[in-house]
N, C-alpha and C positions, 0 to 999 in steps of 0.2 A: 298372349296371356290367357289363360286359363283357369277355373276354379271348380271344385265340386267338395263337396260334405256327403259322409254319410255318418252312420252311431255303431260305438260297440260298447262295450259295457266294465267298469274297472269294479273290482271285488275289493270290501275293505272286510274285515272277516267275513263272515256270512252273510251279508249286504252287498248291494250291487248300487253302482251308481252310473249313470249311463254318459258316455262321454261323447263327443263330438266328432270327429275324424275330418280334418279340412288340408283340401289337398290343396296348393297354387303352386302355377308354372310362369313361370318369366324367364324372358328371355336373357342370357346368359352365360355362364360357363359352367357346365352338366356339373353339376353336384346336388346331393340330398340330404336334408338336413333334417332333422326331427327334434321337434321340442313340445311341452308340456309336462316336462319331470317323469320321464321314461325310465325304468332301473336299464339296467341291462342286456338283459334278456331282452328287454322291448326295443332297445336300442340296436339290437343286432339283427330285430326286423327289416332292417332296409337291405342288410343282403339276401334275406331270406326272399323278401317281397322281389324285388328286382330277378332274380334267377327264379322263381317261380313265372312269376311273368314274361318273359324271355321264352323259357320250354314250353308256357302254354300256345307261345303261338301269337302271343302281341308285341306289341312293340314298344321298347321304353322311349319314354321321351328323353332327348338330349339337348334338355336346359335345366335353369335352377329350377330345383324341388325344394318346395318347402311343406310338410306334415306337420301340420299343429294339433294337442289334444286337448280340447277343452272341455271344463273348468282345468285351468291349468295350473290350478294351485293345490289339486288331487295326486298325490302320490301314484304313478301307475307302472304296474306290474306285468308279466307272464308274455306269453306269444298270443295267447288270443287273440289282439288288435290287428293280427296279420291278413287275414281278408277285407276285413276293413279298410286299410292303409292302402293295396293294392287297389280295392273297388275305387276306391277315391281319387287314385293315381290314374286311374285310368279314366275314370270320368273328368278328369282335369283335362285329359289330352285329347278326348273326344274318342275313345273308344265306344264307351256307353252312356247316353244322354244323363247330365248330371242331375237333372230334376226327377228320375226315379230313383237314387239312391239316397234321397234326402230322408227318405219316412223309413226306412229298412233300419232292424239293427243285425249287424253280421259280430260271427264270434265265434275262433278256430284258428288253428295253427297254419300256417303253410310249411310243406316240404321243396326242395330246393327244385322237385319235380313238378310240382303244382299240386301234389295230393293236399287233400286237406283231411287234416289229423284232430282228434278230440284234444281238447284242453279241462282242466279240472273245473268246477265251478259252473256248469254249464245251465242247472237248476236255478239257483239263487237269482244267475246274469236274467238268466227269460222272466223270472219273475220282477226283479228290479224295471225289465224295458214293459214288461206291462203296465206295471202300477205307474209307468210314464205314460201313457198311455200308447205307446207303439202295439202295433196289431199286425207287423210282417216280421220274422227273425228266419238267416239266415245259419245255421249250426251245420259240422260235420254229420256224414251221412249215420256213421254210429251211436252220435249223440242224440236223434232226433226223437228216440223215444222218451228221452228224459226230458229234452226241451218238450213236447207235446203232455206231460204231465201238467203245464200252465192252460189254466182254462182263458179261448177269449183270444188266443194269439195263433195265425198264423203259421207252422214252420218248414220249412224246406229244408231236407237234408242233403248236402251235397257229396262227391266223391273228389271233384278234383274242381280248381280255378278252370279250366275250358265251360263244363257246367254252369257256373257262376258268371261266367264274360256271359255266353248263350243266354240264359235268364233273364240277366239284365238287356241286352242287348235286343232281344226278344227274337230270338235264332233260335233254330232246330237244336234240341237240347244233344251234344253228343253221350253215345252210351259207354260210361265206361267199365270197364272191369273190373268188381270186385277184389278187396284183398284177400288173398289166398289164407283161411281161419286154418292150415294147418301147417302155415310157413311160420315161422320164429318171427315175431314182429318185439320191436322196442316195446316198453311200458311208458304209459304216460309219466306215471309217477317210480320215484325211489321203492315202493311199501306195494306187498303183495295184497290183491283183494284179500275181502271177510273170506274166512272157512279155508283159507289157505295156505295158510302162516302160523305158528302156535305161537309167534313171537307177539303179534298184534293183540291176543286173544281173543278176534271178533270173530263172532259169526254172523251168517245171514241166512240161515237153511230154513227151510222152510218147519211147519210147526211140527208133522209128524216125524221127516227127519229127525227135527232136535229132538224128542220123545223119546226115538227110538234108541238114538243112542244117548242119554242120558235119563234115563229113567229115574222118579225117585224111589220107586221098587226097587231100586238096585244099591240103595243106604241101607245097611242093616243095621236093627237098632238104632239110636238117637230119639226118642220119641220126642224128648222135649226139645233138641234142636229141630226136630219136623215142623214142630208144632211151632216154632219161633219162625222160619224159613216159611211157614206158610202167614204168619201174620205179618211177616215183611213185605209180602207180594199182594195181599188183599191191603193195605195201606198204605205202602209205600215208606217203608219206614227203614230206617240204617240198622244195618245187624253187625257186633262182633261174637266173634265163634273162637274161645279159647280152648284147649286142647292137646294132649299128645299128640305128637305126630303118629298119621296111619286112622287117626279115629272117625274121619270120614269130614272135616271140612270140608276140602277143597271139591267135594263130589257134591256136598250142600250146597257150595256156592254156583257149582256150575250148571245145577237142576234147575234154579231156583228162575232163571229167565225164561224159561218153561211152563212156571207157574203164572204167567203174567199175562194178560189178553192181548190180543192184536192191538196193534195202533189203529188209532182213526186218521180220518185224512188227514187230517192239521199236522197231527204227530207225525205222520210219514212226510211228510213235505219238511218238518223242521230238519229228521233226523237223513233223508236223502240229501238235504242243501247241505248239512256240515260233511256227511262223506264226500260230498260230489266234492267239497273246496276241499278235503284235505289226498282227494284224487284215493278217494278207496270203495267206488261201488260195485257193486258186483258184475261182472257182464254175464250181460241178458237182463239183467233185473232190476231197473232203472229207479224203480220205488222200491223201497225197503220199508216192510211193512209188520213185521217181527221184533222185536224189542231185541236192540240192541248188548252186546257184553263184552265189555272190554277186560283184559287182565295183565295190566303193565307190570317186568320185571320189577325186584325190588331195588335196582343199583337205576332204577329210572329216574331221572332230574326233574328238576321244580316245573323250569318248563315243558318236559314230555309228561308229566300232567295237567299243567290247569294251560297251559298254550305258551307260545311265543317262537323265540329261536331268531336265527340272526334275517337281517333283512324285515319281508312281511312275514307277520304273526300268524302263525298255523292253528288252527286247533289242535288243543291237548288230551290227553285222555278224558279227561274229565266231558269233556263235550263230544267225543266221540262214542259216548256212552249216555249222551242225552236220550231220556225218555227209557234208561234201559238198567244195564247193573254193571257198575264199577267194582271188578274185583280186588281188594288187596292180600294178595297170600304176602304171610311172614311180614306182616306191616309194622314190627318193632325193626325189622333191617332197613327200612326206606329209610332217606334221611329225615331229620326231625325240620329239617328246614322246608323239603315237600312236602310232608304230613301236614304240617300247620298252612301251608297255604291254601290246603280247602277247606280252610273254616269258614271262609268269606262265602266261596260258591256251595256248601253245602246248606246255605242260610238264603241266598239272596237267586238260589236257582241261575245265574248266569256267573261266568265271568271277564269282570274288563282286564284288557290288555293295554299297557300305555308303551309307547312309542315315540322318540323322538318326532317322528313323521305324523303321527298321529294316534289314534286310542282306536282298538279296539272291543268291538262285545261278542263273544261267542253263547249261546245255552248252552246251560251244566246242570238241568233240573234232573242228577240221577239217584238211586237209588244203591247206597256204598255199603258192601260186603267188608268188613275187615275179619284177618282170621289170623291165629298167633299163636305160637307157644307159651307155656304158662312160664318158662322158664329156658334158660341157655339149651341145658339139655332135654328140658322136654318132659321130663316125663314127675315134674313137681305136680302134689294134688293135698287134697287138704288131709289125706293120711300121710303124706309124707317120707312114706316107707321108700320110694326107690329115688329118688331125687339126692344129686350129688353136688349139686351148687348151694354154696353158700348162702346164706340169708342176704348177705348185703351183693350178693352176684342177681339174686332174683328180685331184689328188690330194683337193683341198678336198670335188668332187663324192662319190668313192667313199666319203669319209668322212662321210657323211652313215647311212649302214647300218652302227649300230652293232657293235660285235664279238661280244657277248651275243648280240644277234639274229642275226648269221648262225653264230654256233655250233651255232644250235637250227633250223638249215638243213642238212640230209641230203645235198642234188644241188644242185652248182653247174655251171651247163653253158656253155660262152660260145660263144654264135649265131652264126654264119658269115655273112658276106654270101652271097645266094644268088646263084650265077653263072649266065649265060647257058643255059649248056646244061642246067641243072636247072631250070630256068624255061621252058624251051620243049618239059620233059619228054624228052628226048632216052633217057635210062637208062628211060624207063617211068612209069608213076604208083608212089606208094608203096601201100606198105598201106593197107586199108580201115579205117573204126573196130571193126567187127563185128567181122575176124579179129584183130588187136589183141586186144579187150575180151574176145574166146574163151580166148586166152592168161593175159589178166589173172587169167580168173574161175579157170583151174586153178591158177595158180600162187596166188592166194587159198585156193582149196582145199586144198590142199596143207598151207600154210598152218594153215588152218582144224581138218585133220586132227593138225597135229602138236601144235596148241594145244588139244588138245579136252581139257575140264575143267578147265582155267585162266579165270581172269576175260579174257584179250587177245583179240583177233580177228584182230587182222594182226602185221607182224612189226615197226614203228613203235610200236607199245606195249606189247613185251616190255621189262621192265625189262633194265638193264645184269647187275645180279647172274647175272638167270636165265640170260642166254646163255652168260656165263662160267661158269656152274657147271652146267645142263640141257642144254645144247646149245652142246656145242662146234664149232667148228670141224673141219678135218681139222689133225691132225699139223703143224706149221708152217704151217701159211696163214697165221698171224698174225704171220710175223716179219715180217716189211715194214711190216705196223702198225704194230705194239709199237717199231718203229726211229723210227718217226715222232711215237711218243710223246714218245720220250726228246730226241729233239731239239727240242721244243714246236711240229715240226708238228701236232699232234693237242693237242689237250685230253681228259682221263680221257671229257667227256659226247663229242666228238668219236671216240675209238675207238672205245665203246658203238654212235654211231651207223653208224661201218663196218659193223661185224658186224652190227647188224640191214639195214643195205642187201644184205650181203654174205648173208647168209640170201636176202633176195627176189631177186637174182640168181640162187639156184642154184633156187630153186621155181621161176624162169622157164626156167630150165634142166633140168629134172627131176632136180638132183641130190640125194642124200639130206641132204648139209650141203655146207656152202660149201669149197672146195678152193681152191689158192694164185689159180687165174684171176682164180674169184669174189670173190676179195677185193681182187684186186688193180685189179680194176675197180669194186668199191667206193669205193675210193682217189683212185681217178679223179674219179669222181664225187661226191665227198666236197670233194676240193682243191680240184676245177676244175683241176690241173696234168698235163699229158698225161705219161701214164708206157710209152705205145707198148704199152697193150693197145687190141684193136679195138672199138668200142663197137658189138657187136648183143647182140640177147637172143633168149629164149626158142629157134624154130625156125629162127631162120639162123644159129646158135653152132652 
């Protein structure tokens, strides 16, 4: 008889829980059994494990195996448990002393050859076995830069189970040979990394890259969408962008994570853990440290936005775009059953997933673009002259964006046709992204200073109370609001959301609080109804 334990780690969305790995041999009639509520995948590690082991060079034992996972009342998933399960099997039969792989956690696929392959989730798992407090982890050798983002822990990256027996065993490490980086290798996952897909919408490029090729020099004309695009990004605030087609949205929307500053570490740790679980980092670039942008088709479903799908729960757009910008081109074609399901996470910054098996929580704290036609065909405006849809056709269209959802919209801007002479640049180029994003970063800081020691960061998720009661406005700024209350332009979360736009106007402005101007072009931008203030910001006010 025989026994050994070692830990690998089970992902319930973005969370790790660290499980147990207990291997026993008894004497018997060779069979393996595995239990702990395994899906499938995991259950089909006993042939994986067994023929890896086998080609490394060890030897199976031929008696009953029994693999238990505990807490065994944890749902678990994926192949990662496969080095684990082996190490344990073999410290049962006395390969490797089973009192050194009790404090280790291992977590990685095996091939049928003994290679060991990355699995998704590799971030999250190392940080889950720290905060257990484990301080040795075993990962694939390509994973190891991403496990070594955890401060505090130990990691080994390995190449193949001979490595792993050796280590453990404490034998002359064999060296093996690299995989060939220009031979066609499998993908871990279904979905192409960031920057290589148009279908994901994501990128990960680095800053001057995205600059270069998205410039916002490169919008002609729009001043008052610049100018709204740019109070989006110093506050953090939801923008929709109405419009003919061609008039330069969707170039707005894609500049616009550009204008946003680096994450800090916190943020690149939240927004590396959701790509790593939904198996979309970049290789080489373990930390993703650029703000995120996501831009899902519009035939996309409920759950390839806010999460789910059959089996375990994936992250969804909406969280794949944590900390970053969620695009919606042509957002009256989405259904109205997806649109409405991010009222919840565009309020509450995350969203839960429930599950027979259990619930999950993914973050969704982003920052949503919507852009649309004003009409079937496009090209309705409030002269009216070329527009061939019916009144009850363009009314049918607008009403597809529920009222809930654009309540919990900040900046309404409606896109201009771009005329001749701003198309041929006649007034000049506009601003660069740089000088833009230079502005952003201080009016975030500003920001950032006046919020220091509150849980907020920007001025999109000061609560309503706080502003009314910490940070008021000036003297009467607010009666033109407050009038707009009372007539039901405004909705109570609708005033709220003035004054917090009405705050990032005046950080764009250096003012100390926001004054009758800056709110009044809050209003602006809030209605979408032109009230004859000028729309610039920051250094041309």
């Amino acid at each position: 008889m025989g026994f050994a334990r070692t830990c690998s780690v089970a992902l319930v969305g973005v969370e790790g829980v660290v499980v147990e790995v207990q291997a026993d041999l008894e004497p018997g009639v060779a069979a393996f059994t595995l239990v702990g509520l395994p899906d499938k995948s995991l259950s089909e590690s006993r042939d994986r494990v067994r023929a890896a082991v086998v080609n490394s060079g060890a030897e199976w034992p031929q008696k009953k195996l029994t693999v238990g996972l505990s807490p065994a009342s944890v749902p678990k998933g994926g192949s990662g448990f496969d080095i684990a399960v082996a190490a344990a099997v073999l410290g049962a039969a006395g390969r490797v002393a089973p009192r050194v792989l009790a404090d280790i956690v291992m977590i990685g696929e095996l091939g049928l050859d003994g290679r060991v392959r990355p699995v998704r989730g590799i971030l999250p798992a190392v940080l889950a076995a720290a905060d257990a407090g484990y301080e040795q982890v075993i990962v694939p050798e390509s994973a190891a830069a991403e496990a070594s983002l955890v401060p505090g822990v130990s990691v080994l990256g390995v190449r193949t189970l001979r490595q792993v027996i050796a280590v453990l065993a404490d034998e002359p490490v064999p060296d093996e040979e690299p995989d060939d980086d220009n031979r066609p290798r499998p993908r871990t996952t279904g979905l192409h990394v960031p920057g290589t897909d148009p279908a994901t919408g994501l990128h990960a490029d680095t800053a001057t890259d995205h600059y270069r090729e998205h410039d916002l020099a490169d919008v002609a004309g729009q001043f008052a969408a610049r100018a709204a695009v740019e109070v989006s990004a110093a506050g953090g605030h939801h923008l929709f962008l109405e419009g003919p087609p061609g008039a330069g949205k969707t170039m707005l929307a894609e500049r616009l994570p550009g204008l946003l500053p680096p994450l800090g570490r916190q943020e690149s740790l939240e927004v590396t853990a959701v790509h790593s679980v939904a198996g979309l980092l970049p290789p080489g670039k373990p930390l993703i440290s650029t703000a995120p942008y996501c831009a899902p088709h519009h035939s996309a479903t409920m759950q390839s936005l806010v999460g789910g799908g059959s089996g375990v729960a994936r992250p969804g757009a909406v969280s794949l775009s944590h900390r970053g910008v969620l695009f919606l081109d042509e957002c009256p074609e989405f259904s109205g059953k997806a649109l409405d399901a991010l009222r919840q996470p565009l309020e509450a910054g995350h969203v839960v997933v429930a599950r027979s098996t259990g619930v999950v929580r993914f973050p969704a704290r982003f920052l949503m673009v919507l852009a649309a036609n004003p009409c079937p065909c496009g090209r309705y405006s409030r002269n009216g002259d070329l527009c061939e849809c019916a009144p009850s056709a363009v009314r049918r269209y607008q009403a597809r964006l529920s009222g809930p959802l654009l309540d919990r919209v900040d900046l309404r801007v409606e896109v201009e046709r771009v005329s001749r002479s701003e198309l041929a640049g006649d007034n000049g180029p506009g601003e660069s992204t740089a000088r833009v994003a230079d502005r952003v970063l201080d009016a975030r800081s500003r920001a950032a200073t006046r919020l220091d020691g509150t849980p907020w960061r920007t001025n999109s998720e000061v609560p309503g109370r706080e502003l009314r009661g910490r940070w008021r406005a000036a003297p009467g700024a607010m009666d033109e609001a407050e009038r707009c209350l009372e007539r039901g332009v405004l909705t109570a979360r609708g005033l709220d959301r003035v004054l917090r736009v009405a705050w990032t106007v005046a950080d764009l402005a250096g003012h100390d609080r926001p004054d009758a101007g800056d709110v009044a072009q809050a209003l602006q931008l809030r209605t979408g109804v032109p009230r004859g203030v000028p729309m610039v910001t920051g250094a041309a006010r």
